[in-house]
N, C-alpha and C positions, 0 to 999 in steps of 0.2 A: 643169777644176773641175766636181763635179758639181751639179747642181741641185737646190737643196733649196728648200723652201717659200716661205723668206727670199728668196733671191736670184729664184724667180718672182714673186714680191710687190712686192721693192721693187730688184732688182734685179744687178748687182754688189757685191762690198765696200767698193767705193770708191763705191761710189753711195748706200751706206747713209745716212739720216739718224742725227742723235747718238741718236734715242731707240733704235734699232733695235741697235746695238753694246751700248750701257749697256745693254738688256736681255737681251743675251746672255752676257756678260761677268759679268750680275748673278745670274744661274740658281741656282749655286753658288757662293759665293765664299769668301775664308777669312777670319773675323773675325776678335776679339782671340785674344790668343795662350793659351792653358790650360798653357804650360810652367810647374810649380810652382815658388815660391820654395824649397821642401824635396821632396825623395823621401823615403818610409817609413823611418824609423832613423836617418835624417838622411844618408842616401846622398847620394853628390853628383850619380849619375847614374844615368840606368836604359837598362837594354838587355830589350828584345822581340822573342824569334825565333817566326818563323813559316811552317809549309810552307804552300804552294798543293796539296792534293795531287790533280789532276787526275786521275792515270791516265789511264784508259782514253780519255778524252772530249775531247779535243783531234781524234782521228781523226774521230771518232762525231758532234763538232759540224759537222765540214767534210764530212758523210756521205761519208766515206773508209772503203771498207770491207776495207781490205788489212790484212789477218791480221799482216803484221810489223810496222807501223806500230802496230799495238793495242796488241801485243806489246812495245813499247818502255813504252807505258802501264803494261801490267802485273807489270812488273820494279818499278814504285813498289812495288807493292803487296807482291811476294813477297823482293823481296831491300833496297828499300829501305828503306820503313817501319819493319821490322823492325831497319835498323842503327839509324836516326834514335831511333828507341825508348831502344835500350840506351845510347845515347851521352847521352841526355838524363836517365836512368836514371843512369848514371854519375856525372853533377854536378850530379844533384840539380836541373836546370831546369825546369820549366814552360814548356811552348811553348802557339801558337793554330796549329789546325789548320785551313784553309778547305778545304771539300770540295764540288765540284757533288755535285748531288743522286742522279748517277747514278753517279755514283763510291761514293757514298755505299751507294749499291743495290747494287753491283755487291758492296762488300766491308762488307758489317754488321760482320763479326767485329771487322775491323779499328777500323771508327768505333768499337764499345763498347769496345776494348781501350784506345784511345788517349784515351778521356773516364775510364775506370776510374780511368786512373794520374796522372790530375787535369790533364790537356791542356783548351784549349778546341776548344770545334769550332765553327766558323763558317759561316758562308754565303757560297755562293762560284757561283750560281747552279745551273741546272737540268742543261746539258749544255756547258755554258762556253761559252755562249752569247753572240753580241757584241748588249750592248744598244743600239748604235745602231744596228744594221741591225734590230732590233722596230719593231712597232703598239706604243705606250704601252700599251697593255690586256693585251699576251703577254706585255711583260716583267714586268707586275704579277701574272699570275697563274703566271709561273714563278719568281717570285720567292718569293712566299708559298707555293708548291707546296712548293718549295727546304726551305723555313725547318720546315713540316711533316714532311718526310720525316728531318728531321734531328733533329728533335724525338723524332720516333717510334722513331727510332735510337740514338739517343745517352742517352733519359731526360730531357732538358732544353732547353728551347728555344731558339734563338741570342739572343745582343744585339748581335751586331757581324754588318757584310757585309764583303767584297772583292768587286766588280765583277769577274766572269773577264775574264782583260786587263786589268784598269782602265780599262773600256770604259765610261766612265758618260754613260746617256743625256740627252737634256732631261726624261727622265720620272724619272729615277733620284731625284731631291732628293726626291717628291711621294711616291713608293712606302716610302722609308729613314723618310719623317715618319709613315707612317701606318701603317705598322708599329710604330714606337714604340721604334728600335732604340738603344741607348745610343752608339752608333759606328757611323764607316764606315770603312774605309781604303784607300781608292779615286784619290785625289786627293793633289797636290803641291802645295801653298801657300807649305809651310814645312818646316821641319827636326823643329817641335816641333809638339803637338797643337795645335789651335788649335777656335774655335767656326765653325762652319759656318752662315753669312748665307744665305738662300735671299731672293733679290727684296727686299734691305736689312731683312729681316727674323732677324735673330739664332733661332736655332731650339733650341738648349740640346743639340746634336748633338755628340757631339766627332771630331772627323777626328783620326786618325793617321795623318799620311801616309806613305806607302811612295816609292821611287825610285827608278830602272830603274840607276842606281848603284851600290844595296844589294841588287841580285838578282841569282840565278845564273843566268839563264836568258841575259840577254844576253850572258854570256863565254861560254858551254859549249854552246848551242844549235846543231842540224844539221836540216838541209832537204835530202837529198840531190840532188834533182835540182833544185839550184840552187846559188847561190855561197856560201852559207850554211852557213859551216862554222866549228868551233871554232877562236877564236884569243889564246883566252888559259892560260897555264900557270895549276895550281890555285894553285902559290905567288904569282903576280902578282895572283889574284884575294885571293886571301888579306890581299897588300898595301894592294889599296883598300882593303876591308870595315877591316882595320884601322886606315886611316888616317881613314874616315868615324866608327869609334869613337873615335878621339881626342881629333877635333874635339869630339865629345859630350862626351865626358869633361871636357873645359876648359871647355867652356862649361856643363854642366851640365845639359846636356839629356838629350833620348832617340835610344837608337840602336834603330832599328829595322829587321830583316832580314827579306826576302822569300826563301824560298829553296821550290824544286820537289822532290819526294822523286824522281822518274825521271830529276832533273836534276844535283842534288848527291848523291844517295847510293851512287854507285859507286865503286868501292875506293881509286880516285885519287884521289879530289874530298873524299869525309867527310872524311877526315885533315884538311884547313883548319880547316874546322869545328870538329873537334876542338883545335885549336891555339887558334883564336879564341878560345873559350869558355874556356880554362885559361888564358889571356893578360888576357882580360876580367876573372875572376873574382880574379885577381894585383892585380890594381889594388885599393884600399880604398875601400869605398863605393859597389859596384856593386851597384842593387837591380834583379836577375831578375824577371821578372815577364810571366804574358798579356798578351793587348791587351786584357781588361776588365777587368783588374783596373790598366791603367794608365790607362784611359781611365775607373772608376770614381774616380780618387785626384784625376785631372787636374782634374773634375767638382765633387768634393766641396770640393776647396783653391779652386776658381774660384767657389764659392759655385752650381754649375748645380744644378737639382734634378736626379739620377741619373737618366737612363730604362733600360729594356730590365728593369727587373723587379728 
C-alpha cells in the first residue's frame, strides 16, 4: 500500500478515525438524482455518445517515445475520425468529443471539422495526464491550459470535463468549481446524472456518469508486451452496450457511451456501432443528444441555475 499524507498522519485504514474516512468519502459525492421526469418531445429516454479522442497522447503522457506506439495514436486521427464522422453524419447524431490539449494541437483541422458539424468538444486534459499523480497547482493550471487551447481551437469554450482516465484528483472537485463548468463526466455514482455534493455542499454541477461497462477500450485494448490482449468479439461487445441500453430504455433513463476513435474505429469494430445506433434510433422516443445539451435539460427540469455559460 502506498503512502499517502492520510495514512502518514493518521495512520492505516483501519486505524482511521470516523472523521477522517467521512471526509474522504465526502470530497466528491453524488447527490440527488437530475434524472428528468420527461426528455425533450416527450422521449422516454436519451442516449449520449462520446469519443475520448486521445491519439497520440497516451504514448507522449508515459514519455514513451516509440514511433509505432504514436503511430497506433495517429490512425485516430487519419482513418478513424474520419469514419466516426460519416457514420454520425449518416444518422443524423450529435456526439461530444473530449480531446487532450495536445491532441487538440497536434490536429486543429480536425477539432474545427468536428465542432463545424455541430459535435461538442470537451476537456479531456493536457496530455492525458493522471491527475492523482499532480501537485494540486499542475493539474490546475493544465486544466485551465486545456480549456484555452480548446477554446482557441474550436471557437468556443468548453462546459463539460472528462478526467483522462477518469483519473479524479482530491483537487479535481476545487478546479471543475472554479472554472464554472456546467458538467463533469468523470465519476460513477449512478446510472443517471445526478448533482455533485462536494464536503456535503450541493454545488449545482451535474455529473454524467460514464462506466468502464459502456467503453470500448476495456474489451478491445492491447499492451503488447504483456498479457493485455483483446478478448472480446465486436458482436459480444455490441451485446453488452445493447443490453446497458435497454436497461435505459425501461427505465427511462440515459445511456451513455464512452468510446476511443484509435479504439472502435477500425473496420471490424465501427460496424457495432453502426448497428447500435439504427437499433437505438428503431425504438420510439429515443432523444439524441451531447452531453451539454443533456446535462443543460437535466439542470433546467431540476430547477439548477445552468452554469458553463
Amino acid at each position: 500500500m502506498p503512502e499517502t499524507e492520510t495514512t502518514r498522519t493518521h495512520g492505516q485504514p483501519w486505524e482511521w478515525p470516523e472523521e477522517v474516512w467521512r471526509r474522504i468519502v465526502n470530497r466528491a459525492r453524488a447527490g440527488r438524482s437530475l434524472r428528468p421526469s420527461s426528455w425533450p418531445g416527450g422521449a422516454r429516454c436519451c442516449v449520449t455518445l462520446s469519443f475520448d479522442a486521445d491519439h497520440d497522447t497516451i504514448p507522449l503522457r508515459d514519455a514513451d517515445e516509440s514511433p509505432m506506439r504514436i503511430s497506433q495514436g495517429q490512425y485516430g486521427n487519419r482513418q478513424a475520425v474520419p469514419r466516426i464522422r460519416r457514420l454520425l453524419d449518416r444518422h443524423g447524431v450529435r456526439a461530444t468529443f473530449f480531446y487532450p490539449a495536445v491532441s487538440a494541437l497536434l490536429y486543429p483541422d480536425e477539432v474545427r471539422a468536428v465542432a463545424d458539424e455541430g459535435h461538442e468538444i470537451g476537456i479531456h486534459s493536457w496530455i492525458h495526464e493522471a491527475n492523482t499523480t499532480l501537485p494540486a497547482a499542475a493539474e490546475r493550471d493544465l486544466t485551465f491550459r486545456a480549456a484555452d487551447t480548446l477554446e482557441k481551437i474550436a471557437g468556443r469554450r468548453p462546459v463539460g470535463m472528462r478526467t483522462a482516465s477518469w483519473d479524479f484528483s482530491t483537487a479535481t472537485m476545487s478546479i471543475i468549481r472554479e472554472m464554472g463548468l456546467l458538467y463533469d463526466s468523470s465519476l460513477m455514482g449512478d446510472d443517471d446524472a445526478y448533482e455533485l455534493v462536494a464536503d456535503g455542499e450541493p454545488t449545482g454541477i451535474v455529473e454524467l456518469p460514464p462506466e468502464w461497462i459502456r467503453d470500448d477500450a476495456v474489451y478491445f485494448n492491447m499492451v503488447r508486451f504483456s498479457a493485455l490482449r483483446p478478448y472480446t468479439p465486436p458482436s459480444a461487445v455490441e451485446e453488452i452496450f445493447r443490453a446497458e441500453f435497454d436497461g435505459a430504455y425501461e427505465e427511462g433513463g440515459m445511456f451513455l457511451l464512452t468510446m476511443h476513435p484509435h479504439v472502435i474505429g477500425h473496420r471490424s469494430r465501427l460496424p457495432l456501432l453502426d448497428r447500435l445506433v439504427a437499433y437505438m434510433k428503431a425504438k420510439p422516443g429515443v432523444w439524441f443528444a451531447t452531453h451539454e445539451e443533456v446535462a443543460r435539460w437535466c439542470a433546467e427540469q431540476a430547477g439548477l441555475k445552468p452554469k458553463g455559460g
